[in-house]
N, C-alpha and C positions, 0 to 999 in steps of 0.2 A: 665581417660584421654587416648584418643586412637591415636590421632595426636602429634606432636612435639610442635604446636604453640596455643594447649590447656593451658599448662604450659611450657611457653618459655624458662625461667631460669633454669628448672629441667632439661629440655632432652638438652640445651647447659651444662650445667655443668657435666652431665655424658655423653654428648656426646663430642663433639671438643674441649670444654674449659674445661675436665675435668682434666688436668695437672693444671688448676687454683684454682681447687674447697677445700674449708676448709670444712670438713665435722664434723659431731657428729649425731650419729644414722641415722636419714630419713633426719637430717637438710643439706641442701647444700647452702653454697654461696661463693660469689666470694670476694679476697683478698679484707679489705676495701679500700688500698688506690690505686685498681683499676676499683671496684664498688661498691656499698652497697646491690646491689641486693642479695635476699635471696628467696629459694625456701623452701616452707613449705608444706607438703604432706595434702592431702586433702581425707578424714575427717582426723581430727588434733585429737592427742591423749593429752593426760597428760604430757606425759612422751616426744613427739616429743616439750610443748613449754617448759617443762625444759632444755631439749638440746638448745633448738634457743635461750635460758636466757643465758645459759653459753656460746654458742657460741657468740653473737652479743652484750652479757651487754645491756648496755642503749641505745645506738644507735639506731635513727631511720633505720628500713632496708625494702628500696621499696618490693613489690612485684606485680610481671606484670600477668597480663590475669586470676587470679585466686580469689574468694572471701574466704575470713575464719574468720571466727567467734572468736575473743580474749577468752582468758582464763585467769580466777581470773585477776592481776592485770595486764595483756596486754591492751594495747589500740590500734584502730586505726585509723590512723589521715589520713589526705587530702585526704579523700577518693572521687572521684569523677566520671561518665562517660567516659569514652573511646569508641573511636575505634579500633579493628585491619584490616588494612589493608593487602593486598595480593597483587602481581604482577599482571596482568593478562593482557599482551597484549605489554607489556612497550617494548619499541625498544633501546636494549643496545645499546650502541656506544663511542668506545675509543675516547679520547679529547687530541689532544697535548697539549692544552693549561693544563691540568689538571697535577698537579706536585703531588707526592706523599709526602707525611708530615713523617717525620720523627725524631728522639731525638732531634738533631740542633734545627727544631723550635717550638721544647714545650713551651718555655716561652713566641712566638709568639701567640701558638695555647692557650695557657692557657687563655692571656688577651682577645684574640678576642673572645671565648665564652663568657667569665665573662659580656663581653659587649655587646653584640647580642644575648644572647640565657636566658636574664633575671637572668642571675649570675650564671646560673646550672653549677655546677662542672664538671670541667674537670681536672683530674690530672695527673702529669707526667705521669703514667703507661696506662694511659686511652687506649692510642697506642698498648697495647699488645694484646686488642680484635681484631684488625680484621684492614685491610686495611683504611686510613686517605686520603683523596685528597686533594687537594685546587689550584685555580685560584689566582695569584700576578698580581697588576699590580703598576707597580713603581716600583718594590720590594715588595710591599706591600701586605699581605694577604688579599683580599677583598671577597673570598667567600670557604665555605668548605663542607665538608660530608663526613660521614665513617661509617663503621660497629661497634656492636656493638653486642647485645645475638647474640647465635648460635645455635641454636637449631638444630635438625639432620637436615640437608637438605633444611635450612634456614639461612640467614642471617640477621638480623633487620639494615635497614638502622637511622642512629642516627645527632644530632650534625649537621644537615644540615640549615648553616645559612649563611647570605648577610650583606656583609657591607651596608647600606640605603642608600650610596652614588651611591651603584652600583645594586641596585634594579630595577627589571622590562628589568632586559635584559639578564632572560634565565640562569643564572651562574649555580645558585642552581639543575638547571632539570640537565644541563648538566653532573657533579659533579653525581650524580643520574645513572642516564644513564652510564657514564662510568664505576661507582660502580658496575654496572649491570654486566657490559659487563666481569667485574673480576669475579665475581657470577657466570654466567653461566658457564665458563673454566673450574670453579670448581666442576660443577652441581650442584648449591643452586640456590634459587630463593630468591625475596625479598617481605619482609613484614617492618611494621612500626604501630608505637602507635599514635594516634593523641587524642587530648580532644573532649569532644564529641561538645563542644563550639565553636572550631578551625573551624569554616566552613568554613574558605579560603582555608587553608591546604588542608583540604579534597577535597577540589573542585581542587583543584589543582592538587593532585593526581590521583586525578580519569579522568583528562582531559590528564595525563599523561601515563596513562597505569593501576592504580590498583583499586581494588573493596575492598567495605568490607566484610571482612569474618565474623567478629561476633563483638556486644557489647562488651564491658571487665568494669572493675572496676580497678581502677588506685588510689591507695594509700600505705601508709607505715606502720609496724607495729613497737613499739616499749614497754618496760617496764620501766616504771619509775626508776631513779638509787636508792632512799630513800625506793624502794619496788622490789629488788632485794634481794634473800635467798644469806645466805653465801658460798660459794662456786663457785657461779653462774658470775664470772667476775673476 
């Protein structure tokens, strides 16, 4: 792995999110009740999936942009196509309308994923990755996006979703766009995962400024709890 967004999870967690990372030998990953992602070194030893046993127990834990092979009784599930995506051209632009999200409205932010983004977790702590935006209108939250891995000199834009009522008028790019415009300040650029399925996403992205940089493989590794060794949880 020569780039950061080879293995995304590895180079954010020893790099910007490294005050987050739970470690055991080569295993890294992030607190679970503020990700499940977990970085697994590649070639995978013996001895690296006995650490990720004791580190993560049974828990399913994603892992992004990298393939690896189980060992004895690891399995891995939803494994599917991906994309990664890359910036390349996107025109940042601050939004007044765009309000930064913060502790106040997690309970906001928690329901409006659970209902617009097919129930994908988001938990109070979700917020500690990386800057949250969102558009109200009524008061009401009707559109969001935010950061998410960090990898050196990247940031994954995440969680970017529309209430259907307010669909087709630009919220989400915008939300985007401004996320950018905090990225550059910083000097990171933006990258993002889509299914390889997704081809609206994708078109959409690419009519908005980014290309794809490479295939990925998108699924989770986990060890059954009834075939966990003792010690291991």
């Amino acid at each position: 792995m020569t780039h950061p967004l080879d293995d995304p999870v590895r180079s954010a967690l020893t790099g910007p999110h490294a005050h987050l990372a739970q470690r055991r030998g080569r295993i890294v990953r992030y607190p679970p009740e503020l990700s499940r992602f977990i970085a697994i070194p590649h070639p995978t030893t013996a001895e690296d999936w006995a650490d990720a046993a004791a580190l993560v127990g049974p828990e399913r834990a994603p892992i992004a942009g990298i393939v690896v092979a189980p060992h004895d009784d690891w399995k891995v599930t939803g494994v599917g196509p991906g994309l990664q995506l890359v910036e390349d051209g996107v025109e940042p632009r601050y939004d007044d309308e765009a309000v930064r999200l913060g502790p106040a409205d997690i309970p906001e932010i928690v329901a409006f994923v659970a209902r617009h983004r097919n129930g994908r977790l988001f938990t109070p702590r979700t917020l500690e990755l990386g800057t949250y935006l969102g558009i109200r209108r009524g008061g009401a939250l009707v559109a969001m996006a935010g950061e998410r891995l960090r990898p050196v000199g990247w940031s994954e834009l995440s969680a970017v979703c529309t209430d259907p009522a307010h669909r087709r008028q630009g919220l989400a790019m915008r939300l985007v766009r401004a996320l950018i415009a905090g990225m550059r300040e910083r000097g990171e650029s933006a990258f993002l995962h889509v299914t390889h399925d997704n081809t609206a996403a994708q078109a959409l992205y690419e009519r908005l400024g980014f290309r794809v940089r490479r295939p990925i493989s998108m699924g989770s590794v986990h060890i059954p709890e009834d075939r966990l060794r003792p010690g291991n949880h």
